[in-house]
C-alpha positions in Angstrom: 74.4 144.4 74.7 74.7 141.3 72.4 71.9 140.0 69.9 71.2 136.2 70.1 70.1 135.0 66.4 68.5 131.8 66.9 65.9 129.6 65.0 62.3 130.6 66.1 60.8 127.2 64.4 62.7 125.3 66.4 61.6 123.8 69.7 64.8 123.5 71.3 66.4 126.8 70.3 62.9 128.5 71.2 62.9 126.5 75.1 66.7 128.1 75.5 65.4 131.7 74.7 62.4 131.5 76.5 64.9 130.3 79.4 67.7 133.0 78.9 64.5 135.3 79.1 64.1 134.7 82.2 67.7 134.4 83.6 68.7 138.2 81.7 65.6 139.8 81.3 66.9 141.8 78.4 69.6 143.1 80.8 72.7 141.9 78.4 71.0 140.0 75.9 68.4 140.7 73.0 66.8 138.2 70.2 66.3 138.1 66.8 64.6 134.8 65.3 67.2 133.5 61.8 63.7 134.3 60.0 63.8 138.1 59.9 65.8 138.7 57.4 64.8 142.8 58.0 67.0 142.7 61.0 69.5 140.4 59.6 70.4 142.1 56.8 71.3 145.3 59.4 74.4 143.1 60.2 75.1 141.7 56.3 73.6 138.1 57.6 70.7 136.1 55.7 68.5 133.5 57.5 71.1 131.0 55.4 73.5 131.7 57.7 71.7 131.3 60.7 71.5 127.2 59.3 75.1 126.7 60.9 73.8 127.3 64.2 73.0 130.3 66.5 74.5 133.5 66.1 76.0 135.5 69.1 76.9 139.7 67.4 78.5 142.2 70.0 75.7 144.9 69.1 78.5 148.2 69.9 81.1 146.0 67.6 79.2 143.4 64.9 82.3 142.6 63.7 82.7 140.5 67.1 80.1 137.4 66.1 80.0 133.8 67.5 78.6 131.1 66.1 77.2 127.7 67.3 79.4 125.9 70.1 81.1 129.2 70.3 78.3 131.3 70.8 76.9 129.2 73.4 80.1 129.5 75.4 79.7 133.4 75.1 76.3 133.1 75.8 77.0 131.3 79.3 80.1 133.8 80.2 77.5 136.7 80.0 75.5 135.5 82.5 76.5 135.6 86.2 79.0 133.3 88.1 79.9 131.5 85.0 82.2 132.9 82.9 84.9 131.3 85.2 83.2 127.5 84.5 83.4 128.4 80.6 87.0 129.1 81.0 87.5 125.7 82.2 85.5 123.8 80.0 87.1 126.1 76.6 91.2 124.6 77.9 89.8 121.0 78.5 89.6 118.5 76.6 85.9 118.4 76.7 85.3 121.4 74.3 86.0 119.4 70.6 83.2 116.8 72.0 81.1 119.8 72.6 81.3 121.3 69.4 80.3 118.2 67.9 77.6 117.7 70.2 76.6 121.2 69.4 76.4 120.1 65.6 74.7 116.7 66.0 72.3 118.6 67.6 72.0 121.9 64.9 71.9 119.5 62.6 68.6 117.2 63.6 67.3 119.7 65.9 63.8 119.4 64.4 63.9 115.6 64.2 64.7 115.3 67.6 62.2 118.2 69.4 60.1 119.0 66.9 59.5 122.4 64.8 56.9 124.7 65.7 54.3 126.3 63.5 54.6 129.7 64.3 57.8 132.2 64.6 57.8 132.9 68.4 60.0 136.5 68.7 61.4 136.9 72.0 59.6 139.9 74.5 63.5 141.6 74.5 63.8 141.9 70.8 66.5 144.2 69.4 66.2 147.6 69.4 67.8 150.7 67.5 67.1 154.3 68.2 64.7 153.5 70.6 62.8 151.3 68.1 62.1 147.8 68.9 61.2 145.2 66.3 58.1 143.6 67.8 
């Protein structure tokens, strides 16, 4: 299972959960919006660090983190049929105009789609012990 730490004022990273919601289903992936800083500071991370871009953690091994370009590439490997695409994309030449794609985008994602009012949290948020944090 991985955790996907993304920005839950932001329109754009919201539209991408809500649509790897429906792709996974919780099946590999679980959510945790930058602001909770309760379930961040499980894995030593502050809702500072969430400011450089999504967050990808292995949850069996948070040692094993992604972040921005990089975790969307993990992100897209996790889910069916197209791990072998990412493979592709990560040896051509493509991938440094990605990552700064990626950060032109992190970096004006409210000006460009806007910043919601409320925190939406994700229906598969992370759970431990059986405890889910709504």
């Amino acid at each position: 299972m991985y955790s996907v730490i993304y920005d839950g004022h932001c329109n754009l990273c919201v539209n991408l959960v809500r649509s790897l919601e429906s792709l996974d289903e919780g099946q590999r992936l679980q959510y945790i919006p930058m602001q909770d800083r309760v379930a961040l500071a499980r894995y030593g991370l502050t809702p500072a660090d969430g400011q450089a871009g999504m967050i990808v953690l292995n949850q069996s091994d948070p040692s094993q983190r992604w972040q921005g370009s990089d975790a969307a590439e993990v992100i897209v490997q996790l889910l069916p049929l197209a791990a072998s695409l990412v493979k592709g994309y990560q040896a051509s030449w493509l991938k440094p105009l990605g990552d700064q794609f990626y950060a032109y985008l992190r970096d004006r994602r409210y000006a460009l789609f806007g910043q919601r009012q409320s925190l939406y949290r994700s229906a598969y948020p992370v759970c431990e012990n059986g405890q889910c944090r709504p």
